[in-house]
C-alpha positions in Angstrom: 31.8 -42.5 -0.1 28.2 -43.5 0.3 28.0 -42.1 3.8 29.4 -38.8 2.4 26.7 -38.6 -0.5 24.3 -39.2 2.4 25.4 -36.7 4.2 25.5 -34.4 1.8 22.1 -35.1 0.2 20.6 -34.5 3.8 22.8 -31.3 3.9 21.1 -29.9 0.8 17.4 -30.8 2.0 18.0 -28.9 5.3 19.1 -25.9 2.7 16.3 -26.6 0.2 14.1 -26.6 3.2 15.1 -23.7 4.5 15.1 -22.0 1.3 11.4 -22.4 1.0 10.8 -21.5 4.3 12.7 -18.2 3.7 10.8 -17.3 0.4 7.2 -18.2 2.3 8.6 -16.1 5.1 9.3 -13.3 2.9 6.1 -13.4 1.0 3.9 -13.6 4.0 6.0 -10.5 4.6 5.3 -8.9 1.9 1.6 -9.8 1.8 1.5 -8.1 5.3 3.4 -5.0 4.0 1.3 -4.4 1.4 -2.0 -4.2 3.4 -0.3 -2.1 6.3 0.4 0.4 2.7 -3.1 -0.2 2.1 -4.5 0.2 5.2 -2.5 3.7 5.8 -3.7 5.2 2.3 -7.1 4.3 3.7 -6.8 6.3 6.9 -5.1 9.2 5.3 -7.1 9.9 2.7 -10.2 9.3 5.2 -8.0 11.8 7.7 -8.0 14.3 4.9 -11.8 14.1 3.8 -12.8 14.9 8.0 -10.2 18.1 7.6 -11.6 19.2 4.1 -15.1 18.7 5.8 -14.4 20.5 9.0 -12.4 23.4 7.2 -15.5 24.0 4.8 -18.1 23.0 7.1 -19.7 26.9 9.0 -20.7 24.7 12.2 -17.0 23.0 13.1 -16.7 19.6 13.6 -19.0 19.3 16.4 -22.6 20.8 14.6 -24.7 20.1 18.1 -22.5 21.7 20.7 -21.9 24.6 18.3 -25.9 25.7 18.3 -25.3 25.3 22.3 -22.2 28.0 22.1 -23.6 30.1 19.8 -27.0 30.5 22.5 -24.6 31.7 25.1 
């Protein structure tokens, strides 16, 4: 009967221990989720300032080589 308890107490570690392993897991997950999210709002909105700038902007993105074009 003891060896049974044993066994079943060392059953339930390996669970408990996998259990926290799992919700670490997860979280670190999470964690790197959240600043991929973070990290594409970043760009995007940083990709949609350069567009608004090069749509309004009279030279195009490239100010230098337009003032060599516009010589030609």
């Amino acid at each position: 009967m003891s060896g049974m308890f044993v066994s079943n107490l060392n059953s339930f570690l390996v669970v408990d221990t996998n259990i926290h392993y799992y919700r670490e897991f997860n979280l670190q997950n999470e964690i790197t989720y959240k600043l991929e999210r973070e990290t594409y709002a970043k760009a995007t909105q940083r990709l949609r300032e350069v567009s608004l700038w090069q749509r309004n902007s009279v030279t195009g993105p490239f100010p230098k080589h337009a003032k060599v074009c516009t010589a030609l």
